[in-house]
C-alpha positions as CSV (number, residue, x, y, z in Angstrom):
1,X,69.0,-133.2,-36.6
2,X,70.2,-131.0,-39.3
3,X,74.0,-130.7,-38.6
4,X,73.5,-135.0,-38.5
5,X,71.8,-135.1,-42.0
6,X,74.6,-132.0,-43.2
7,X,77.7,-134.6,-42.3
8,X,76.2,-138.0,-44.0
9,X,75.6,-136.4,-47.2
10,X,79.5,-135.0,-46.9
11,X,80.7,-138.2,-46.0
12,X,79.2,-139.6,-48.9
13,X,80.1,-137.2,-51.2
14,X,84.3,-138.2,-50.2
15,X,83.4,-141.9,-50.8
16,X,82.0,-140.9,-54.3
17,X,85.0,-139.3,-55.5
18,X,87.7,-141.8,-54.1
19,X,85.7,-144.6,-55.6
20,X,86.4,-143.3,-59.3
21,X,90.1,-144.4,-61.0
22,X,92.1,-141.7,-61.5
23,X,91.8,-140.3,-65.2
24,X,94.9,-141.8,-67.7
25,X,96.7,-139.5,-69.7
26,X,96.6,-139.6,-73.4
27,X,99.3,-141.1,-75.7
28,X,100.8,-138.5,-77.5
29,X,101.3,-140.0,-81.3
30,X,104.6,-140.7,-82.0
31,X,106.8,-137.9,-84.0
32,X,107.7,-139.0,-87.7
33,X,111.6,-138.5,-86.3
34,X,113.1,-141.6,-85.5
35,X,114.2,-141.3,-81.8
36,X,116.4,-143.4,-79.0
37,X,114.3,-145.8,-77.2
38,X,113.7,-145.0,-74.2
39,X,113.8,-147.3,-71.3
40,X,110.3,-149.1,-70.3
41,X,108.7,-146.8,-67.3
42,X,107.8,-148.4,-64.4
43,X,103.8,-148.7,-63.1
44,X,102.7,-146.7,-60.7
45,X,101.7,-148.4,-57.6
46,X,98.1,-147.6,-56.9
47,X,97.3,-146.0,-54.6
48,X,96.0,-146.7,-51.5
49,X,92.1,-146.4,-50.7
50,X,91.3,-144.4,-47.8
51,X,89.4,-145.8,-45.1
52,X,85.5,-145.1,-44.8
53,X,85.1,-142.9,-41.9
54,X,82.7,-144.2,-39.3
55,X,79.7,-143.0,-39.4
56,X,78.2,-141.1,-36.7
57,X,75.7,-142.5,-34.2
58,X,73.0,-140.1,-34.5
59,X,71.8,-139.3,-31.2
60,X,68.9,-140.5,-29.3
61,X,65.9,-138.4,-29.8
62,X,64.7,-137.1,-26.4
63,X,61.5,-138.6,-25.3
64,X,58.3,-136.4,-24.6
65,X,57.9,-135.9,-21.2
66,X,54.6,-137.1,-20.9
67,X,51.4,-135.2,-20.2
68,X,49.7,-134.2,-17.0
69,X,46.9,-135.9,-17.0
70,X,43.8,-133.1,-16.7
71,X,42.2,-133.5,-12.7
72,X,39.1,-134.7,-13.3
73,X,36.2,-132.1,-13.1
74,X,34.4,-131.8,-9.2
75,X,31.4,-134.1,-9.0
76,X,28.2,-131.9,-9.9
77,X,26.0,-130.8,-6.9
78,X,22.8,-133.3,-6.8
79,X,19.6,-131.6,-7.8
80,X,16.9,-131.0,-4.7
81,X,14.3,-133.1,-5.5
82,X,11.1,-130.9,-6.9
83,X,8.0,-130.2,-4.4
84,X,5.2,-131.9,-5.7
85,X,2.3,-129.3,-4.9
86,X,-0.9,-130.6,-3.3
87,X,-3.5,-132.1,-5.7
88,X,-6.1,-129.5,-6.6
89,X,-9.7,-130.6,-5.4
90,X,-11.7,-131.8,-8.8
91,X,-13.9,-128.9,-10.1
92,X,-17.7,-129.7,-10.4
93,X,-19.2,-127.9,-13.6
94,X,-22.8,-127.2,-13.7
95,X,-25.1,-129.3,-15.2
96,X,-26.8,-127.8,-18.5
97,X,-30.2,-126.9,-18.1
98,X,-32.5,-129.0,-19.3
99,X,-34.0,-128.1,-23.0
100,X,-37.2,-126.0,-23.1
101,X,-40.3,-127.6,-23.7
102,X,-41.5,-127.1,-27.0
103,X,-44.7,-124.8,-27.3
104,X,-48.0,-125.5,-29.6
105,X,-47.6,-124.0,-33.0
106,X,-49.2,-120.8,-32.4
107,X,-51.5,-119.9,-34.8
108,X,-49.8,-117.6,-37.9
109,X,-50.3,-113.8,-36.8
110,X,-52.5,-111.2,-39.7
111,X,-49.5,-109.4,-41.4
112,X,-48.7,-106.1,-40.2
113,X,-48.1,-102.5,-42.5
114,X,-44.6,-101.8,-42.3
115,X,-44.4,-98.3,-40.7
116,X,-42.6,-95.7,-43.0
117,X,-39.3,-94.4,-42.2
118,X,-39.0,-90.8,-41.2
119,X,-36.8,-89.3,-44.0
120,X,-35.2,-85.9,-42.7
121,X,-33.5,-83.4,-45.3
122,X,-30.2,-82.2,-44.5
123,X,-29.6,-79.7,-46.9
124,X,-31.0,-78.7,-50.7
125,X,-33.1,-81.6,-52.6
126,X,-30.4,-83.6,-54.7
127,X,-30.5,-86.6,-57.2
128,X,-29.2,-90.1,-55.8
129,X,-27.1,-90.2,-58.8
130,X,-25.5,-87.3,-57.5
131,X,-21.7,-87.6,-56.4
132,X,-21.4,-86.1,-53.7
133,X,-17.9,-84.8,-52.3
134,X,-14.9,-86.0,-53.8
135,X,-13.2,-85.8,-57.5
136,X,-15.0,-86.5,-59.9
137,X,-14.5,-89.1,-63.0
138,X,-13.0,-88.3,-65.7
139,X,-16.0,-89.1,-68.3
140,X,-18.1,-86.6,-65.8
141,X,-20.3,-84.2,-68.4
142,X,-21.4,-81.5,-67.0
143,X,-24.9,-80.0,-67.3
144,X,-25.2,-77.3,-69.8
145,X,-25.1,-73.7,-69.0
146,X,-28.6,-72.4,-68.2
147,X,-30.4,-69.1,-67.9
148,X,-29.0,-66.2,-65.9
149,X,-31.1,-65.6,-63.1
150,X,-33.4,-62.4,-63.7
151,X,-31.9,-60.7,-60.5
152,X,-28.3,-60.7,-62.6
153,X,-29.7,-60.1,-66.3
154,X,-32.1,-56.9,-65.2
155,X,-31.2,-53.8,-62.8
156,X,-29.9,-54.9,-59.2
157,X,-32.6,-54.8,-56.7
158,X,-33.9,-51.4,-55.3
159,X,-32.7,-50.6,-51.6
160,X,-36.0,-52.0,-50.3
161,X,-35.3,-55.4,-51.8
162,X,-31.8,-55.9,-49.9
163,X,-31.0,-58.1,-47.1
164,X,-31.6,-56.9,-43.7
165,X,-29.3,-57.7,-41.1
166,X,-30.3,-58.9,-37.6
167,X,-28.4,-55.9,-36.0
168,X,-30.2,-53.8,-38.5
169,X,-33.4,-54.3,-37.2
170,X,-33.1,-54.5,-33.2
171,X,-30.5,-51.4,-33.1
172,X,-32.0,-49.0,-36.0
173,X,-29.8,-46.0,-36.0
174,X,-30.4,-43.8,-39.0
175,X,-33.2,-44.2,-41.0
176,X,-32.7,-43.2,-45.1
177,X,-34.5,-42.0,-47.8
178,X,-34.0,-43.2,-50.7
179,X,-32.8,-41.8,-54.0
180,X,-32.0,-43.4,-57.3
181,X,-29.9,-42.0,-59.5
182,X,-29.6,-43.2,-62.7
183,X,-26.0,-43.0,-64.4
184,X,-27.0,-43.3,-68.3
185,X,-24.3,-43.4,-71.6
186,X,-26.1,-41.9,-74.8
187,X,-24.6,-41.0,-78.0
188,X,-21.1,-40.2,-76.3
189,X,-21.8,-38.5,-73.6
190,X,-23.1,-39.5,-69.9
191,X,-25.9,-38.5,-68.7
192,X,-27.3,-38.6,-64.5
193,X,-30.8,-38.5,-63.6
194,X,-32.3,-38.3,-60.4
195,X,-35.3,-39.5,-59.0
196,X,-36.6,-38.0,-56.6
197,X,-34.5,-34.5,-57.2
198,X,-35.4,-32.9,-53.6
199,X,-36.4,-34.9,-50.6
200,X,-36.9,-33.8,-46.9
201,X,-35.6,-35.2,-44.5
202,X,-36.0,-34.7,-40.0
203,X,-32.9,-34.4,-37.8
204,X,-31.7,-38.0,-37.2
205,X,-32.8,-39.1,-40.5
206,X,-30.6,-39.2,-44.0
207,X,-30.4,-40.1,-47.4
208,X,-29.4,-43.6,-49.5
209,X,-28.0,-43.2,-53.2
210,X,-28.8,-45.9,-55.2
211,X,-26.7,-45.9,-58.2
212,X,-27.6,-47.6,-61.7
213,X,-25.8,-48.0,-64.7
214,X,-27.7,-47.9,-67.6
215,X,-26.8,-48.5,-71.7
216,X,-22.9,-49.7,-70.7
217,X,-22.1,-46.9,-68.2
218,X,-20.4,-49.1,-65.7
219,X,-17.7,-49.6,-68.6
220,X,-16.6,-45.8,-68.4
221,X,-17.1,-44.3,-64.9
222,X,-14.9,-45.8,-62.2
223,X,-16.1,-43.2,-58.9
224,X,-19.3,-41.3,-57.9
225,X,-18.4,-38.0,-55.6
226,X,-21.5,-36.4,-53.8
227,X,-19.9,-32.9,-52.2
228,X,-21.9,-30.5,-49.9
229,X,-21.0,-26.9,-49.3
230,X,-20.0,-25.8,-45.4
231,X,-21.5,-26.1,-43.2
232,X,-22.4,-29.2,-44.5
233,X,-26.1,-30.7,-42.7
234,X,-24.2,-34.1,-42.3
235,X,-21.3,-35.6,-40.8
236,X,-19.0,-34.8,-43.5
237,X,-18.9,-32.7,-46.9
238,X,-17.9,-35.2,-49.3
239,X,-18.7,-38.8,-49.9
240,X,-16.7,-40.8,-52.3
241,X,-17.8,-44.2,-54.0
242,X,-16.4,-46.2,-56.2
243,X,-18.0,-48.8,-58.5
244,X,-18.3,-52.4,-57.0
245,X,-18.0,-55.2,-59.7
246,X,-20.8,-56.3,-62.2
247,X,-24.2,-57.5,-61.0
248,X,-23.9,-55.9,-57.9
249,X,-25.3,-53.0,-56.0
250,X,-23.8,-49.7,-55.8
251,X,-25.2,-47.6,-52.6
252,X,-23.6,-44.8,-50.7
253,X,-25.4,-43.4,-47.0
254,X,-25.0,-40.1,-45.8
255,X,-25.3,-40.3,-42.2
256,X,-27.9,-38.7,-39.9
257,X,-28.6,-35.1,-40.8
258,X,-27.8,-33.1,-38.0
259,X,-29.5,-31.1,-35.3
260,X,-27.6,-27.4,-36.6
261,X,-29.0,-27.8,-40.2
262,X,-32.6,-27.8,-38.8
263,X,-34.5,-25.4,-41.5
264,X,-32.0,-25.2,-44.0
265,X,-32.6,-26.4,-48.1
266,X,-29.5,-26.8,-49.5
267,X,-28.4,-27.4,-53.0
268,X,-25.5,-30.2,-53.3
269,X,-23.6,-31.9,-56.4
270,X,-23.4,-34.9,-57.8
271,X,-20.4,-35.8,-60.0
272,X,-19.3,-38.7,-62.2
273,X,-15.3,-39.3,-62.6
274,X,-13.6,-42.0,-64.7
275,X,-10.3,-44.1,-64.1
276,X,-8.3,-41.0,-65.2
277,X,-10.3,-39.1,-62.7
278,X,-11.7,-36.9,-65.5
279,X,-15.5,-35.5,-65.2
280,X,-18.0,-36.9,-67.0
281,X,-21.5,-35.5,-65.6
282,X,-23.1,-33.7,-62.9
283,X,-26.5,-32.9,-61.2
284,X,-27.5,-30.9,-58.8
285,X,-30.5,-32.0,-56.6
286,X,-31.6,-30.6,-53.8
287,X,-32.2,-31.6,-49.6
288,X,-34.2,-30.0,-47.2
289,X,-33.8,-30.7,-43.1
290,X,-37.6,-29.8,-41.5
C-alpha cells in the first residue's frame, strides 16, 4: 500500500509542473544607438503537452480468511438429583407443670437478733482509714515523730532481759555468769568499771561480758580485748570484740571453763583500743574455777 500511495503523489507532482507555461524572457530596453533592424523572429511552436500517464490500478486488497468458528463447549454433565432424607418423627415436649397452689398467708414470723459476725485479727490493730499496701498519695502527711522508746533512750537491756532462743533452751550448753563492765569517758580520759570484779565459776560453766558505754564512750573506743595468760582456763587466750552499732547490745562469751583449770584463780585483763588501735584503759578482774 505504500509504494501505491509513493507513485500517485509522483505522478502528480509531473502533471503539476507540465501544466505551468514556460517563463518569457525579459525585453532588454533598447540601446540609445540607432541599430539595423532586424528581421521579425519567428514564434515558437509550443510545445507539445505530454500525455497523462495511466494511473495504476491499485491492487485488490486480500480478503480475511475468515475465522474458525470456536467448537462449542461439551454439554455439562446433569446433576444427580439430591436424596431427600426421611422425615424426622415430630418431637413431643413435655407439658409444663401445672402452677403451685397458692398457700394461706402465714402469719408474719417475731423478728429475729441478727447474730454477730465473728471478726478474726490477722495481724496488729489498724485504722480503716489506713492504706494499706501500695504507694501512697501525694498529699499523704505523715504522723509526727514521737517518743523514742525507753529501751533505745536508756542503757540496752541487761543479759537477763535478752531473747532466748528455742535451741537455747532445749540444748543448754554452757551456762554464763554474768559481768558488767561499764566503759565510762570523764574529763578526757576513759575509765572501765567492773561489776562484779571476781566471780567463780564450776568446770562446764563460763563468763558473759556485758559492755556499756556510758557519758559518749561508744564515740571513741572501736574494740574491747579480754586476754588470759597460758595456760589459759578457757578455750582460747584472747577474745576480741568490736563495737556493734548504737542502741544495741555489746556482749562477748567465753566458753566453758575447762576441766585442767579446776582450782586455779587467775588474774586476766581487760583492755579498751580505739580505731587507731591505741589503748585507752584497762582492768584487771579476777576468775576463779572451784
Amino acid at each position: 500500500m505504500a509504494k501505491v500511495e509513493g507513485k500517485k503523489t509522483a505522478a502528480a507532482a509531473k502533471k503539476s509542473a507540465a501544466k505551468k507555461p514556460a517563463a518569457r524572457p525579459k525585453a532588454k530596453k533598447p540601446a540609445p544607438k540607432a541599430k539595423k533592424p532586424t528581421p521579425p523572429k519567428k514564434a515558437a511552436k509550443p510545445k507539445p503537452k505530454p500525455k497523462p500517464k495511466a494511473k495504476p490500478k491499485p491492487k485488490p486488497k486480500a480478503k480475511p480468511k475468515a475465522k474458525a468458528k470456536p467448537a462449542p463447549p461439551p454439554p455439562k454433565p446433569a446433576r444427580p438429583a439430591p436424596v431427600k432424607a426421611p422425615p424426622r418423627p415430630p418431637v413431643a415436649f413435655p407439658h409444663p407443670p401445672a402452677p403451685p397452689k397458692a398457700k394461706p398467708a402465714a402469719e408474719e414470723k417475731k423478728r429475729t437478733r441478727r447474730s454477730r459476725p465473728k471478726v478474726t485479727s490477722s495481724g496488729p490493730a489498724t485504722a480503716a482509714w489506713f492504706v494499706q499496701g501500695g504507694p501512697r498519695p501525694s498529699s499523704f502527711i505523715p504522723a509526727p515523730a514521737r517518743a523514742e522508746a525507753p529501751s533505745l533512750v536508756a542503757a540496752p537491756p541487761a543479759s537477763s532481759d535478752r531473747l532466748v532462743a528455742e535451741h537455747e533452751l532445749t540444748h543448754i550448753a554452757v551456762r554464763t555468769v554474768p559481768m558488767r563492765v561499764d566503759v565510762e569517758a570523764a574529763a578526757g580520759r576513759v575509765y572501765l568499771n567492773i561489776n562484779p570484779n571476781e566471780v567463780t565459776l564450776k568446770v562446764g560453766e563460763g563468763i558473759e561480758w556485758d559492755f556499756r558505754y556510758l557519758g559518749g564512750a561508744d564515740i571513741v573506743v572501736e574494740e574491747m580485748v579480754i586476754e588470759f595468760e597460758k595456760p589459759s582456763p578457757f578455750g582460747q587466750t584472747t577474745f576480741r570484740s568490736r563495737r556493734p552499732g548504737a542502741a544495741r547490745p555489746h556482749r562477748q562469751l567465753s566458753g566453758a571453763a575447762q576441766k585442767a583449770a579446776t582450782g586455779r584463780r587467775v588474774q586476766y585483763t581487760i583492755r579498751a583500743f580505739n580505731g587507731f588501735k591505741m589503748e585507752l584503759a584497762n582492768a584487771r578482774p579476777w576468775v576463779t574455777i572451784s
